[in-house]
NUKE-738175 format. One record per residue (C-alpha): residue number from 1; x, y, z. Coordinates in Angstrom, 3 decimals, padded with zeros to 6 digits, always signed. Each point is the difference from the previous one (the first is absolute). Layout:
<node resi="NUM" u="X" v="Y" w="Z"/>
...
% end
This chain:
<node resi="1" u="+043.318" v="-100.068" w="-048.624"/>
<node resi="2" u="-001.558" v="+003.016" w="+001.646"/>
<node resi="3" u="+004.072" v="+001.149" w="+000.767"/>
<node resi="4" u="+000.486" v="-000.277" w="-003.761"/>
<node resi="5" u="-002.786" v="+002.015" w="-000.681"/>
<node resi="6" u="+000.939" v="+002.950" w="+002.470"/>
<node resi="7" u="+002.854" v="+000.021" w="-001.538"/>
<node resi="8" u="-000.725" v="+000.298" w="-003.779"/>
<node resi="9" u="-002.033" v="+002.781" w="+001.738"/>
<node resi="10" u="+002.346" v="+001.537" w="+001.295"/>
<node resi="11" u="+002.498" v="-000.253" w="-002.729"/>
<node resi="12" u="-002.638" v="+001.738" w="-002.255"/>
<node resi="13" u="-000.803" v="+002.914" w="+002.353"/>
<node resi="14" u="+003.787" v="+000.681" w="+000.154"/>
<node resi="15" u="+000.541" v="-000.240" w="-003.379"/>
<node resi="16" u="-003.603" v="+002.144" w="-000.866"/>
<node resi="17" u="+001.938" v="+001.964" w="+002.509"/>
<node resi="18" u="+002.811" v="+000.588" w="-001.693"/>
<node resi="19" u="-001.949" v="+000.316" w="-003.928"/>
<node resi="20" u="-001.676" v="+002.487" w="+001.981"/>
<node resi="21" u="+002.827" v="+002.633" w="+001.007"/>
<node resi="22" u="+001.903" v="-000.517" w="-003.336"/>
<node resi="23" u="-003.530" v="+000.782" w="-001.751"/>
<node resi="24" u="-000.391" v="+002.994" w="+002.341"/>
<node resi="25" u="+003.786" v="+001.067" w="-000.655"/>
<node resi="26" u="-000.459" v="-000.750" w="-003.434"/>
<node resi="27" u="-002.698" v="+002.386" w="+000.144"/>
<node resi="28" u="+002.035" v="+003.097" w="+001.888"/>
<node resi="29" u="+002.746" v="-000.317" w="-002.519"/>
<node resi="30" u="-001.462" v="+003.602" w="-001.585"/>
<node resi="31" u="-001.641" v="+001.307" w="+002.730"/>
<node resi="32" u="+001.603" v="+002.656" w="+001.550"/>
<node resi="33" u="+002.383" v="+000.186" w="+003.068"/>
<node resi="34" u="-001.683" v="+003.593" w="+001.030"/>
<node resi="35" u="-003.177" v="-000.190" w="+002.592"/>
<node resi="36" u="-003.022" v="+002.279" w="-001.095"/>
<node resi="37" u="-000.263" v="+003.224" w="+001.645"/>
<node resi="38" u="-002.934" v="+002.362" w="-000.362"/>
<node resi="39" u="-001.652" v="-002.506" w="-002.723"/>
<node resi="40" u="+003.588" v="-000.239" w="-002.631"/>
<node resi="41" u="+003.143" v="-002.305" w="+000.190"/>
<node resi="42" u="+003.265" v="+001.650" w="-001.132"/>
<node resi="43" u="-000.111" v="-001.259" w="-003.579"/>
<node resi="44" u="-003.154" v="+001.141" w="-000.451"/>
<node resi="45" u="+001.065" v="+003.319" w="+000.790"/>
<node resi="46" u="+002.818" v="-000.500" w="-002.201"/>
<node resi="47" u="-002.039" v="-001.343" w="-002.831"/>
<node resi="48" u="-002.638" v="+003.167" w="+000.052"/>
<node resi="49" u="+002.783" v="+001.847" w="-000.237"/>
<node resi="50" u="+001.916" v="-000.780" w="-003.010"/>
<node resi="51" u="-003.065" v="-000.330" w="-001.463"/>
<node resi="52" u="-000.674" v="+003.761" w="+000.937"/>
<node resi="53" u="+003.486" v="+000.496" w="-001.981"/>
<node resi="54" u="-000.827" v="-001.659" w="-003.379"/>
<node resi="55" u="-003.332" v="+002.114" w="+000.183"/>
<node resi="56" u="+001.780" v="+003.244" w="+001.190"/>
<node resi="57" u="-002.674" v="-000.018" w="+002.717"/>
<node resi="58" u="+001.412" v="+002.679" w="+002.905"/>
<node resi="59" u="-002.743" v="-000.089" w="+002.025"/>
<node resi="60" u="+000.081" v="-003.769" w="+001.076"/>
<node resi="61" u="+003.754" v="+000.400" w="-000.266"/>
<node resi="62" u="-000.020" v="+002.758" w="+002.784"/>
<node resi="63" u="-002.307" v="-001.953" w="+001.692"/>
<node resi="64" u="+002.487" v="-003.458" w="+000.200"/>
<node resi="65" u="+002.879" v="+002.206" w="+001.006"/>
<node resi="66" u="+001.835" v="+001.616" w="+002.792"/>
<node resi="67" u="+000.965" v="+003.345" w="+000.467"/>
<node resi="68" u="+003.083" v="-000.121" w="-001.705"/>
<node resi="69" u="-001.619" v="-001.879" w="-003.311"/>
<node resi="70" u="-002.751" v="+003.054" w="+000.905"/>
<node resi="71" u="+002.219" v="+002.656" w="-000.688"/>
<node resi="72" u="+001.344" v="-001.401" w="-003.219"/>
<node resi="73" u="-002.920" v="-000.694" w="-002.364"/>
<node resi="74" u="-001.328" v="+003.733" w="+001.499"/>
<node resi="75" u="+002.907" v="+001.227" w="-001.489"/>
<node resi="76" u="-000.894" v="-001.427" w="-003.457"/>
<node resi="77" u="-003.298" v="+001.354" w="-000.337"/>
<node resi="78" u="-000.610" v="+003.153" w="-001.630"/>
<node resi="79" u="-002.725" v="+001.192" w="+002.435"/>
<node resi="80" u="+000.392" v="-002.594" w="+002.946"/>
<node resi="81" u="-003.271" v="+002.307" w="+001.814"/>
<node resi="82" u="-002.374" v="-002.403" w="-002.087"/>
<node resi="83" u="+002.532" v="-002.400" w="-002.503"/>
<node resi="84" u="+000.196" v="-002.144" w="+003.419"/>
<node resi="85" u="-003.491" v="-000.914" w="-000.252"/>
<node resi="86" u="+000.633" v="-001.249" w="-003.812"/>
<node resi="87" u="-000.650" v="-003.039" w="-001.028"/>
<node resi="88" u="+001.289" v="-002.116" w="-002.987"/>
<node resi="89" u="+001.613" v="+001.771" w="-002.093"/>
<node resi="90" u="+000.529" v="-003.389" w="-002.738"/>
<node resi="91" u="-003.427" v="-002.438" w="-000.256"/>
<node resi="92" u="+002.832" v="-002.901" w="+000.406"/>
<node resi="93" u="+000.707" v="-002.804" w="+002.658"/>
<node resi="94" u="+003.407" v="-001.447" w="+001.343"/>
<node resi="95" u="+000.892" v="-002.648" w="-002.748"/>
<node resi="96" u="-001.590" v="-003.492" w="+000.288"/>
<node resi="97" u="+003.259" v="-001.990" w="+000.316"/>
<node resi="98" u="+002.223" v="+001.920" w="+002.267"/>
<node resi="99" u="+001.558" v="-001.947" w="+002.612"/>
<node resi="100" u="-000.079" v="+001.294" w="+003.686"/>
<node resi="101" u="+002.223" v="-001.275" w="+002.812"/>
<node resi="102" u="-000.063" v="+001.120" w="+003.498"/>
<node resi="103" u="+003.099" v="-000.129" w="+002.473"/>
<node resi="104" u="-001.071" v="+000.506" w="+003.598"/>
<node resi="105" u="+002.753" v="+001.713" w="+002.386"/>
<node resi="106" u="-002.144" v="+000.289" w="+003.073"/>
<node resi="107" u="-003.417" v="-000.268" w="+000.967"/>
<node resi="108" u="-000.049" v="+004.303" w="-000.755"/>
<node resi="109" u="+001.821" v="+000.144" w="-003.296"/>
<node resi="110" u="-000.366" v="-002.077" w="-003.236"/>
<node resi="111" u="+001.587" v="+000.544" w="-003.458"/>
<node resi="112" u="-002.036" v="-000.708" w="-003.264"/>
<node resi="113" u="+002.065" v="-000.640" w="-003.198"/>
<node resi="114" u="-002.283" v="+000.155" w="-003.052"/>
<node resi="115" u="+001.227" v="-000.941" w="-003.489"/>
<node resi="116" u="-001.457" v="-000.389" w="-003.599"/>
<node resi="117" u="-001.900" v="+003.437" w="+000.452"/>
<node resi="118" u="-001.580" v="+001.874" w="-002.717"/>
<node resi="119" u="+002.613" v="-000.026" w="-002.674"/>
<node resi="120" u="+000.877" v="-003.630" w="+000.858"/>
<node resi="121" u="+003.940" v="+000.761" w="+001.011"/>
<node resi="122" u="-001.110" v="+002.578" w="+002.954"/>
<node resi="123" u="+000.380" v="-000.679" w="+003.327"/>
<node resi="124" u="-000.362" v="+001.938" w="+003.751"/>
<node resi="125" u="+000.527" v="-000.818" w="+003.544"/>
<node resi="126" u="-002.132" v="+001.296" w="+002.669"/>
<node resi="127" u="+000.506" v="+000.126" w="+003.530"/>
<node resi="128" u="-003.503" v="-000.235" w="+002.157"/>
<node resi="129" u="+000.531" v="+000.513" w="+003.685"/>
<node resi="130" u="-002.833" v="+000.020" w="+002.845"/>
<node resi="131" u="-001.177" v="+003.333" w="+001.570"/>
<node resi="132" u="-002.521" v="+001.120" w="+002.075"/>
<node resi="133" u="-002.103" v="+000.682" w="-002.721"/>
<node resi="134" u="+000.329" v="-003.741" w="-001.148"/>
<node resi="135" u="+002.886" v="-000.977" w="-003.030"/>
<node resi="136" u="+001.336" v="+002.848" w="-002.180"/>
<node resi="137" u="+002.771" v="+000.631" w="-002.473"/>
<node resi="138" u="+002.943" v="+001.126" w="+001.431"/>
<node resi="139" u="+002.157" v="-000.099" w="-003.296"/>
<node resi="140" u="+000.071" v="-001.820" w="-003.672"/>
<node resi="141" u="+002.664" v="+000.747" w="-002.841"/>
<node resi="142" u="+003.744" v="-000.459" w="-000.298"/>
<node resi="143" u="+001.025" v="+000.698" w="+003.784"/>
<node resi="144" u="-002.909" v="-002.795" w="+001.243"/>
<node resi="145" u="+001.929" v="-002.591" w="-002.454"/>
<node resi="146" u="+003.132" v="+001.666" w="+001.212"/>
<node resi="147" u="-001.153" v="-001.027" w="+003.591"/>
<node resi="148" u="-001.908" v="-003.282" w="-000.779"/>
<node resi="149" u="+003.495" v="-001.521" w="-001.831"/>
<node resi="150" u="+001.953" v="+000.942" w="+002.839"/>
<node resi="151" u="-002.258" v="-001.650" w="+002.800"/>
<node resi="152" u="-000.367" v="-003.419" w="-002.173"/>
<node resi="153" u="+003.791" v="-000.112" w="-000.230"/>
<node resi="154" u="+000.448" v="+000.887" w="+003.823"/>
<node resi="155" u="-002.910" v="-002.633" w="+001.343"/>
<node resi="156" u="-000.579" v="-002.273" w="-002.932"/>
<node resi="157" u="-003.069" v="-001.170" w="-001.238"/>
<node resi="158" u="-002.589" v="-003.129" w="+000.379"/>
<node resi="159" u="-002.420" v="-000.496" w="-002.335"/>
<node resi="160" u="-003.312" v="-000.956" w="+001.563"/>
<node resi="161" u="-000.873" v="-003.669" w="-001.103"/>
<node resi="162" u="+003.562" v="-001.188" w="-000.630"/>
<node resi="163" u="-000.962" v="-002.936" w="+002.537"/>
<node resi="164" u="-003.174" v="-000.878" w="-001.456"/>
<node resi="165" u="-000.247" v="-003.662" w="-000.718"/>
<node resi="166" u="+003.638" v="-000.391" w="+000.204"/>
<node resi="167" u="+002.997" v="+000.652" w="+002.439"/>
<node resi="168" u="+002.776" v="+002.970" w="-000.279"/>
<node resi="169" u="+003.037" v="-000.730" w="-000.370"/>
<node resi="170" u="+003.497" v="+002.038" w="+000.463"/>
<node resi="171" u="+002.684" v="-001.719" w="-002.083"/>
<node resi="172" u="-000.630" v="-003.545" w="+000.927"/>
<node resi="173" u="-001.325" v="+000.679" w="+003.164"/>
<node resi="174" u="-003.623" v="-000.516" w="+000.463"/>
<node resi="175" u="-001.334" v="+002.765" w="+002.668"/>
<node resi="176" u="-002.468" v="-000.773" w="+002.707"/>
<node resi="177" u="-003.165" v="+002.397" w="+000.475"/>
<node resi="178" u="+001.562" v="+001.595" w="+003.184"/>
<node resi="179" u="+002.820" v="+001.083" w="-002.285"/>
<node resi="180" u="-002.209" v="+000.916" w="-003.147"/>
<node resi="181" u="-002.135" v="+002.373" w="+002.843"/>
<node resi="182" u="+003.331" v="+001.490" w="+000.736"/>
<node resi="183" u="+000.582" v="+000.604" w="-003.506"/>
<node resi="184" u="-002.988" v="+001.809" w="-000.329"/>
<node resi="185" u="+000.191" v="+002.130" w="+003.106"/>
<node resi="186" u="+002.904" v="+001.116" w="-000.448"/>
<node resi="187" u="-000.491" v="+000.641" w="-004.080"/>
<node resi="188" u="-002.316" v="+002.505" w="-002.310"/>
<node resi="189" u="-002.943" v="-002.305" w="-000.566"/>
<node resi="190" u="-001.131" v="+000.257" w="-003.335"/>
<node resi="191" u="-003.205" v="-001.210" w="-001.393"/>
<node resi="192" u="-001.110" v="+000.498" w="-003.647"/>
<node resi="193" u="-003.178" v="+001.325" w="-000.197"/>
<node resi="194" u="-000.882" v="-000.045" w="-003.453"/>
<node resi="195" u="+002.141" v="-001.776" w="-002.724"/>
<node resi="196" u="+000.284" v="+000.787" w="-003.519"/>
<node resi="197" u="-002.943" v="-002.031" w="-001.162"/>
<node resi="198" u="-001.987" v="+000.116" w="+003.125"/>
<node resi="199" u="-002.952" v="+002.171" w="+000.198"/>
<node resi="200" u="+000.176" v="+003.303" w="+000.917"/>
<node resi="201" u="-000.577" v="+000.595" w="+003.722"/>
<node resi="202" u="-002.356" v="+002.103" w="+002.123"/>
<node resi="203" u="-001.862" v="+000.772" w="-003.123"/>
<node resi="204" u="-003.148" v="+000.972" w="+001.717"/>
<node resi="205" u="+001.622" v="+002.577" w="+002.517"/>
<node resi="206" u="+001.804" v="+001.548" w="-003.498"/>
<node resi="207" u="-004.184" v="+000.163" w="-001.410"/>
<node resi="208" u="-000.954" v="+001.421" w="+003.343"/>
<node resi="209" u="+002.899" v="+002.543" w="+000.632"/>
<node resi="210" u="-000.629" v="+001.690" w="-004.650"/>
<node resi="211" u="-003.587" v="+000.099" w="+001.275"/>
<node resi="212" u="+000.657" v="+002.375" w="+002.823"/>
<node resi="213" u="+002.840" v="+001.861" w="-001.485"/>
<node resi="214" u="-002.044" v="+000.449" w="-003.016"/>
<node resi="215" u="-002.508" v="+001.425" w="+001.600"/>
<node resi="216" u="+002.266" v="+002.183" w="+001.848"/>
<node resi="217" u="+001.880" v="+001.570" w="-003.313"/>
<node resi="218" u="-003.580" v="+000.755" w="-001.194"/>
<node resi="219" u="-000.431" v="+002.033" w="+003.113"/>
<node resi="220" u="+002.926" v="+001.218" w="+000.024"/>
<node resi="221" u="+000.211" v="+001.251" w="-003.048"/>
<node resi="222" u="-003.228" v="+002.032" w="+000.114"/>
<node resi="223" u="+001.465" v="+001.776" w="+003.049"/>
<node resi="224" u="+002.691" v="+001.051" w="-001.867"/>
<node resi="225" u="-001.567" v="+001.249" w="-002.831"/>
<node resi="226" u="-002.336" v="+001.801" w="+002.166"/>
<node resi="227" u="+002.865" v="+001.860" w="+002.081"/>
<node resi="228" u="+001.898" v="+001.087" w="-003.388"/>
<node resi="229" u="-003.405" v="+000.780" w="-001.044"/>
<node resi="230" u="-001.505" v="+003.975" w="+000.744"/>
<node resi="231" u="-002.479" v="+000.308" w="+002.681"/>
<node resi="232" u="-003.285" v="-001.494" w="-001.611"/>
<node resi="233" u="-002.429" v="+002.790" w="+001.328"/>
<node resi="234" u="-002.620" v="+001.533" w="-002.025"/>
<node resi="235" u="-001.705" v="+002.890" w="-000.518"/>
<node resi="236" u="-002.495" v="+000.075" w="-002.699"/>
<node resi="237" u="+001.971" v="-003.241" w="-001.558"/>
<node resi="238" u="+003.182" v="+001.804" w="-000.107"/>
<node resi="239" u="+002.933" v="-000.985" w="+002.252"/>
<node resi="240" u="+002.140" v="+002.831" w="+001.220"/>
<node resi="241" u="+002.814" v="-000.946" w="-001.963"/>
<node resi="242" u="-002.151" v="-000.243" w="-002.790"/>
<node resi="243" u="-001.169" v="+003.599" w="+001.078"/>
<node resi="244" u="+003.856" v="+001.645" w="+000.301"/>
<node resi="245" u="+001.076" v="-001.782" w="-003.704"/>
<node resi="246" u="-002.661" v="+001.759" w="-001.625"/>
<node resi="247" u="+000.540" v="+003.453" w="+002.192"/>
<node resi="248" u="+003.473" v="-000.188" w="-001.412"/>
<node resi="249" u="-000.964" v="-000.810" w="-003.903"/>
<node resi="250" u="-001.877" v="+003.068" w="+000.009"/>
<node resi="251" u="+002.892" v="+001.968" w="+002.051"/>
<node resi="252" u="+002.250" v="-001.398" w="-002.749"/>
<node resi="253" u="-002.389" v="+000.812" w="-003.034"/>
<node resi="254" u="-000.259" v="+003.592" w="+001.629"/>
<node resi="255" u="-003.611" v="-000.634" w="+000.057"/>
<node resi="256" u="-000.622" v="+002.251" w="+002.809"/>
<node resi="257" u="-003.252" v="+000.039" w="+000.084"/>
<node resi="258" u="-000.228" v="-003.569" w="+000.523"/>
<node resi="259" u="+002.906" v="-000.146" w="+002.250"/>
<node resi="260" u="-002.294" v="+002.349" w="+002.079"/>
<node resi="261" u="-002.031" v="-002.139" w="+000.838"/>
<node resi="262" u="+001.920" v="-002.283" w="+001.473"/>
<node resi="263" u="+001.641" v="+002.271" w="+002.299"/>
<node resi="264" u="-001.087" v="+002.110" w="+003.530"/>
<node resi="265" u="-000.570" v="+003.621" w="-000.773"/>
<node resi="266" u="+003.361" v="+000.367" w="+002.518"/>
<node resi="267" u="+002.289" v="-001.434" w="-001.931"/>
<node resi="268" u="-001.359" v="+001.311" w="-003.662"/>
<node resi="269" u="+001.027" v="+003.539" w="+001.719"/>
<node resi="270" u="+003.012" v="-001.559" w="+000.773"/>
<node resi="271" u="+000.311" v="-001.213" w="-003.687"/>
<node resi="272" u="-000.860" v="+003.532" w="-001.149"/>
<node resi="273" u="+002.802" v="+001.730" w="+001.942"/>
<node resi="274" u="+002.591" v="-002.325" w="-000.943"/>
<node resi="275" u="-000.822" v="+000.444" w="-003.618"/>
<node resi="276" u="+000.172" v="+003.342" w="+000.085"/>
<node resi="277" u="+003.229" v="+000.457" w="+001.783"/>
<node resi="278" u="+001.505" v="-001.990" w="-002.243"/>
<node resi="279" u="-001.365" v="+002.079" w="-002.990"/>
<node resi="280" u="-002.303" v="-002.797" w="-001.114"/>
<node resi="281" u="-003.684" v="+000.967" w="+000.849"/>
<node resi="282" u="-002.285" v="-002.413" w="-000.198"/>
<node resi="283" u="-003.387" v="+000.264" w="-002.098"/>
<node resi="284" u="-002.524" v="-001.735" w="+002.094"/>
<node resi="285" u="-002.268" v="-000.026" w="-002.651"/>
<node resi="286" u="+002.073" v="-002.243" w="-002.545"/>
<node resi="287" u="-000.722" v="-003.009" w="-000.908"/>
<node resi="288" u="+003.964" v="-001.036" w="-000.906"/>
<node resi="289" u="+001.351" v="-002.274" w="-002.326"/>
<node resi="290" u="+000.412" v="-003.587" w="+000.452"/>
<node resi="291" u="+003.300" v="-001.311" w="+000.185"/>
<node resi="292" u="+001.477" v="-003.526" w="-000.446"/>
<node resi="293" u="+001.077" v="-002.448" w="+002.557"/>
<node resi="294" u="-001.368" v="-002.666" w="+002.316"/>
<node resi="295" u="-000.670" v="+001.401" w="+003.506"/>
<node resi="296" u="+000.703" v="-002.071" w="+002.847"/>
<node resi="297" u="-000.199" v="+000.070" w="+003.932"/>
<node resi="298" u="+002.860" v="-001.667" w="+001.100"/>
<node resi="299" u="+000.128" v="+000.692" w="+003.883"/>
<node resi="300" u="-002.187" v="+000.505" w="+002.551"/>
<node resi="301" u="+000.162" v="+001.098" w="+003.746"/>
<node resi="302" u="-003.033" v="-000.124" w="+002.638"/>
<node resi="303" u="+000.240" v="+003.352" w="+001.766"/>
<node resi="304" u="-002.121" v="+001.550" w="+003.307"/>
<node resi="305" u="-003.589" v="+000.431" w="-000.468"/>
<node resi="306" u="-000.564" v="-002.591" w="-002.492"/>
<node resi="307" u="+002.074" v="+002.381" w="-002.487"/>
<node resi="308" u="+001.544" v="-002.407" w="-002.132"/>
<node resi="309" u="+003.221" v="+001.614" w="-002.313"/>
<node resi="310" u="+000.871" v="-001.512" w="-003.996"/>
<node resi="311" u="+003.135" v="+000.840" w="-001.772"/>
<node resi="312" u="-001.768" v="+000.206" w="-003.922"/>
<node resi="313" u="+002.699" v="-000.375" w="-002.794"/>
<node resi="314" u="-000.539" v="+000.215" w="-003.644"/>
<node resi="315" u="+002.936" v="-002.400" w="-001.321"/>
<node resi="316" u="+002.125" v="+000.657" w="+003.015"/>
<node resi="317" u="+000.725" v="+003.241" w="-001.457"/>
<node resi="318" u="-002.490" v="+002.645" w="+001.223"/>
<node resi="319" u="-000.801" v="-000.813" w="+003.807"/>
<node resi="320" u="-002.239" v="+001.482" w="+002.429"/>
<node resi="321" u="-001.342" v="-001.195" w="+003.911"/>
<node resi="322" u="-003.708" v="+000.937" w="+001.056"/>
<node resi="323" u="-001.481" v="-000.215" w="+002.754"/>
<node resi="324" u="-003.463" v="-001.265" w="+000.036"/>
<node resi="325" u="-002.849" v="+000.427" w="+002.277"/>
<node resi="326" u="-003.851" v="-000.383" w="+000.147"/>
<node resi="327" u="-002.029" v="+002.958" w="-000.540"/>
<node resi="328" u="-003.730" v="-000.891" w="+000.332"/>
<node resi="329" u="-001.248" v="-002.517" w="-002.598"/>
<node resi="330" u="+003.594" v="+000.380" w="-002.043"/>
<node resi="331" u="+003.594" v="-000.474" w="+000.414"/>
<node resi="332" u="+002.061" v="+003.534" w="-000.061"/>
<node resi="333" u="+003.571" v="+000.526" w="-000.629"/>
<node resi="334" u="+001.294" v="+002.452" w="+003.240"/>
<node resi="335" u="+003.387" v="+000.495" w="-000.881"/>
<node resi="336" u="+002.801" v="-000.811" w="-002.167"/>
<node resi="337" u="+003.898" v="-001.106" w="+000.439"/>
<node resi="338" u="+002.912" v="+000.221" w="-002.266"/>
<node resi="339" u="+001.809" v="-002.878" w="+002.416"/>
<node resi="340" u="-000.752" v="-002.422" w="+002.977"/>
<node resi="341" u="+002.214" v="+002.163" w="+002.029"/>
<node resi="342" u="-002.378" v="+003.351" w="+000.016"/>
<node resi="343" u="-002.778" v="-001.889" w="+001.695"/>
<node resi="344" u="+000.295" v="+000.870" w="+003.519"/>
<node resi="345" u="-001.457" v="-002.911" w="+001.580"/>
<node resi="346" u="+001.910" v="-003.200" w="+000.213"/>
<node resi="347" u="-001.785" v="-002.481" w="-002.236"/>
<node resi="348" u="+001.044" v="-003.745" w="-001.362"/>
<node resi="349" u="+000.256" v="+000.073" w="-003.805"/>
<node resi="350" u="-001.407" v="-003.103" w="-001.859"/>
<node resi="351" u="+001.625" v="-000.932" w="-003.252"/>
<node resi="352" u="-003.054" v="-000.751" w="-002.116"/>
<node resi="353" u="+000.006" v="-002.949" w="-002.399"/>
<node resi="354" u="-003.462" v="-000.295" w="-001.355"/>
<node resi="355" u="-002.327" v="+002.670" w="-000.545"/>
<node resi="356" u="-003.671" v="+000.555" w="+001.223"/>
<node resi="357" u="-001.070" v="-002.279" w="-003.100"/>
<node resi="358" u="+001.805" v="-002.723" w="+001.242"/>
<node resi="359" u="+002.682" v="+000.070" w="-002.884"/>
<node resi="360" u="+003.778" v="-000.156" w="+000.099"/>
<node resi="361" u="+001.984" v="+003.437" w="+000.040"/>
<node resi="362" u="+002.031" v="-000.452" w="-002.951"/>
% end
């Protein structure tokens, strides 16, 4: 009797045995084949970044890729200096039911083959290979399908789970485990991560990542607008561009008395000799006429000395460049330039794209 019972016992702890590795297989059938380096598997690398694509998100796209990937989404940016700290550029989400398979070539390079994308026919293939800075994208597009195609039909393919509660079989040939393990070494492993009416996967890291890259673009995008932006100083709550647009209204208007003010006592003799070698004397006592068209500063330059310079335009017709300084408790225009190329020191010319209100040169 006690023999009987040791071996019902036993029976049941093989078979528990047994319920327990199919369970646990069962279980692995979607997980991937990639190990987690630096706190992400390969498809969630992969993942993130087609995500990044439906959003038109470069900055987690740069930071998913290699060099090469790098260098291409730079070149699509109008002004990669701060577009590659964007963020979404679309409030939208990879589609709910895509399907997502992965087909593991080594333990350092995987392949991710994503279907049913955001117009429901699209598709992509991305290939995800380890660095030492953890997984990245090495390439995605036609050439990685290109590539992918041509290693399934060199190594073949096993589909994790095929042996799941039932045998494989070859023809009529039922193979043993030794020979289904050489299968699968010497094949692209595929798993599918996420079918067509599974959930969507890693939706928490996709939460996380928008947070941080939204963040980011709001940043971002406040440096930029500050760099096209003049310089912000004030004098008496006037900004020096501020202080050359009006300088050259009144130097348009031929209000020279005005335009006096605004101007060292140097250059107004300058002004004066000018004039009158060109037959044109100037009245410093007139008070002009005002004449139509929006004024604009529409470059800017930091020079030596805190001397900043502005080329002024009224409607990109009339032009001038001043050079403004501080004199005392007010900014002073010390000289003017008919081009960028009479200023004898070398300066960096910043095209401006907002002016010192904050608005949008038009």
């Amino acid at each position: 009797m006690r023999d009987k019972l040791l071996l019902i016992v036993m029976i049941i702890g093989i078979l528990s045995v047994g319920c327990s590795n199919e369970a646990e297989e069962m279980e692995n059938i979607h997980k991937t084949e990639g190990a987690s380096i630096q706190g992400f598997t390969p498809d969630q690398i992969a993942v993130l970044y087609q995500n990044a694509k439906v959003q038109n998100n470069p900055r987690r796209q740069l930071a998913l890729s290699t060099s090469d990937i790098e260098s291409d989404i730079l070149k699509g940016l109008e002004d990669p200096k701060f577009e590659k700290d964007f963020g979404p550029k679309k409030d939208t989400q990879l589609s709910s039911s895509y399907n997502l398979t992965e087909y593991k070539l080594n333990d350092s390079i995987f392949f991710y083959q994503f279907e049913n994308l955001e117009s429901g026919s699209d598709s992509d293939r991305i290939k995800v290979v380890k660095t030492p800075k953890g997984w990245k994208i090495a390439s995605h597009g036609y050439d990685t399908k290109k590539e992918l195609n041509k290693l399934i039909e060199q190594k073949g393919t096993y589909f994790k789970g095929n042996n799941v509660g039932h045998e494989i079989y070859e023809g009529d040939v039922e193979l043993s485990d030794e020979e289904i393990e050489k299968i699968k070494q010497h094949s692209m492993v595929a798993t599918i991560i996420k079918d067509y009416a599974d959930q969507p996967v890693y939706q928490d890291l996709i939460n996380k990542a928008n947070e941080e890259d939204k963040k980011a673009d709001t940043i971002a995008k406040e440096n930029q607008k500050k760099y096209y932006s003049p310089s912000d100083d004030e004098i008496n709550g006037v900004t020096r561009a501020e202080f050359a647009t009006k300088a050259f209204r009144a130097e348009l208007d031929k209000n020279y008395r005005e335009f006096a003010k605004f101007i060292t006592s140097e250059l107004k003799t300058k002004y004066t000799k000018e004039k009158e070698n060109s037959w044109r004397k100037i009245d410093w006592n007139s008070s002009g006429e005002e004449e139509e068209g929006l004024i604009t500063v529409v470059q800017e330059a930091e020079g030596k000395n805190d001397n900043f310079f502005y080329k002024v335009t009224r409607a990109y017709w009339d032009t001038n460049i001043y050079e403004v300084s501080k004199s005392n408790s007010n900014w002073i225009v010390v000289e003017d330039y008919t081009g960028w190329d009479k200023i004898q020191e070398k300066v960096e010319i910043k095209e401006l794209v907002y002016d010192w209100n904050g608005d949008k040169i038009k």
